[in-house]
C-alpha positions, 0 to 999 in steps of 0.5 A: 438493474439500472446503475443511479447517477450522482450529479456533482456541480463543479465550479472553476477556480478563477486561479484555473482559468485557461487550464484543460477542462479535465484537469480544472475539473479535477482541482475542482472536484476533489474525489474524482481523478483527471483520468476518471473526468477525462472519461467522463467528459469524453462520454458526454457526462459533463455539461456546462456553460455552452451545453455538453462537453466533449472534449478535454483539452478544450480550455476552460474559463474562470468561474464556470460552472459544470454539472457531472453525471456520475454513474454510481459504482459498479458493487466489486465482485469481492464479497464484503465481510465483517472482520475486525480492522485496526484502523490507525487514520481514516477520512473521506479519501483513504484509510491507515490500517494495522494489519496483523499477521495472517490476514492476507491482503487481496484475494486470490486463488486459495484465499478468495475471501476473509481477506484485507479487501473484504473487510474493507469492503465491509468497513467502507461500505457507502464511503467508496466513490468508485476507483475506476467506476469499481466500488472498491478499495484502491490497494496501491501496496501489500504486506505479506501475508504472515507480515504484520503492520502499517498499510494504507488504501484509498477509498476514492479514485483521487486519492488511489491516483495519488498514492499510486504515483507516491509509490512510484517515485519511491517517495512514500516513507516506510519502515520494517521492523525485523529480527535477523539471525547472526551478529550483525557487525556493521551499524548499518549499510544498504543491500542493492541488488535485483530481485526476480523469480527464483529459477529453481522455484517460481513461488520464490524470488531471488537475488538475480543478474543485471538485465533480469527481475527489477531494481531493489534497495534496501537501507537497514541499521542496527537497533540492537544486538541480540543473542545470535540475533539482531533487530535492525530497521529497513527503509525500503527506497523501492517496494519489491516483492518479498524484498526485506527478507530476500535481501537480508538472507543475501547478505547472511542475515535471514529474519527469524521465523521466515519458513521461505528464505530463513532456514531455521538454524539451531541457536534459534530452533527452541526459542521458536519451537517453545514460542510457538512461533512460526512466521517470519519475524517482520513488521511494517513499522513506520509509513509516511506520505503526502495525503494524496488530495489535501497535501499535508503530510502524514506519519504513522507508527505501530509498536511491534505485536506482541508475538514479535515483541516476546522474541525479541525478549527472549533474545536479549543478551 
């Protein structure tokens, strides 16, 4: 079956007068990013005083109006799924959502549905403009699977090109939440260290040598001592994979609960057996970021689950 077209009409801001077509479009076109309307200018989609436009660097005029044909999205391969979100935010761009812990957030080999992205598919349906020509959520950053917490996903191709680059500046707040074993005798420091693949075990990542894995640093304080035990706050400067809990056992302070990189040490050993509590002690609990397209900033916070809140309980001195 034929993809339909959506026609937008576009008119130049005067203030972008003299600009390139493609990025005085994309001012004047909200949901669609340069990238896109480079692409579409470039496949003769756009039309405007002069007939076709074709090239995206041609200087555009004040005031001029553009028609853009828009090829509507392609459907995304994932199957959309009616699971239960908990929806912190959301407009016409992007969407906040508090993730709990064991639902995983893209699909992949052994959790090919029942995933973040399948019930975003489901809960956008028809408010997806397209990332990439693709209807389907833009996830620009994950949250382990047994993680719970603040995420946020883009739902047009402005938007996620927008978070996207937030992301790579470091630039987005975020803030962790995590029980850790031992007492933690600082009030707080910074744990720099580069993270990479484990050489002993590939499903892992680890502490590695300069030249090898990426950058990582982690800034955390202590919030308060526990019995044996400690809740701190991480602020993460850079989003590696695994980092708060890779980091936080190198220094000695491995989080409660984490079956990868904790080892569960005898202080705790009832406490988690009688909770029943088998996941590493993490919350996503603080995201903050400039809104990709209207530019005011945005701040969201989410109290501890209750499964975390009742170790935490369970641990006051």
């Amino acid at each position: 079956m034929d993809r339909g077209v959506t026609t937008l009409e576009a008119r130049i801001a005067e203030a972008a007068d003299g600009w390139r077509l493609d990025r005085a479009l994309a001012d004047a076109v909200p949901t669609l990013s340069r990238e896109r309307l480079k692409a579409l200018i470039s496949s003769g989609a756009v039309t405007g005083p002069e007939g076709l436009a074709r090239d995206p660097a041609k200087k555009a005029a004040g005031g001029a109006r553009f028609s853009i044909a828009v090829p509507d999205p392609t459907p995304a391969h994932n199957e959309a799924q009616d699971i239960a979100l908990d929806i912190v935010f959301e407009d016409e761009h992007l969407i906040v959502i508090d993730k709990p812990a064991g639902l995983v957030v893209h699909p992949a080999a052994g959790n090919l549905d029942g995933t973040l992205v399948n019930a975003l598919l489901h809960h956008c349906a028809g408010q997806l403009s397209g990332i990439g020509g693709v209807a389907r959520p833009g996830i620009v950053h994950r949250i382990d699977k047994d993680t719970s917490g603040l995420m946020v996903a883009a739902k047009t191709d402005r938007a996620h090109e927008g978070l996207a680059r937030q992301f790579k500046a470091h630039s987005i707040d975020r803030r962790y939440k995590a029980i850790v074993a031992g007492m933690v005798k600082a009030s707080e420091g910074t744990v720099e260290a580069r993270l990479g693949r484990s050489s002993t075990n590939r499903k892992k990542m680890a502490v590695v040598g300069e030249g090898q894995g990426k950058h990582a640093i982690t800034h955390w304080r202590l919030l308060r001592q526990l019995r044996e035990a400690a809740l701190i706050e991480c602020k993460l400067e850079t989003g590696r994979t695994h980092q708060v809990r890779v980091h936080m056992a190198s220094i000695g302070h491995p989080l409660l609960g984490d079956p990868v990189y904790g080892g569960t040490r005898p202080a705790h050993r009832t406490v988690l057996a009688t909770l029943d509590f088998r996941r590493q002690a993490l919350h996503a609990a603080h995201l903050g970021f400039i809104h990709p397209v209207k530019s005011h900033a945005l701040a969201f916070d989410s109290e501890m689950p209750a499964d975390m809140q009742e170790l935490f309980n369970k641990l006051i001195v």
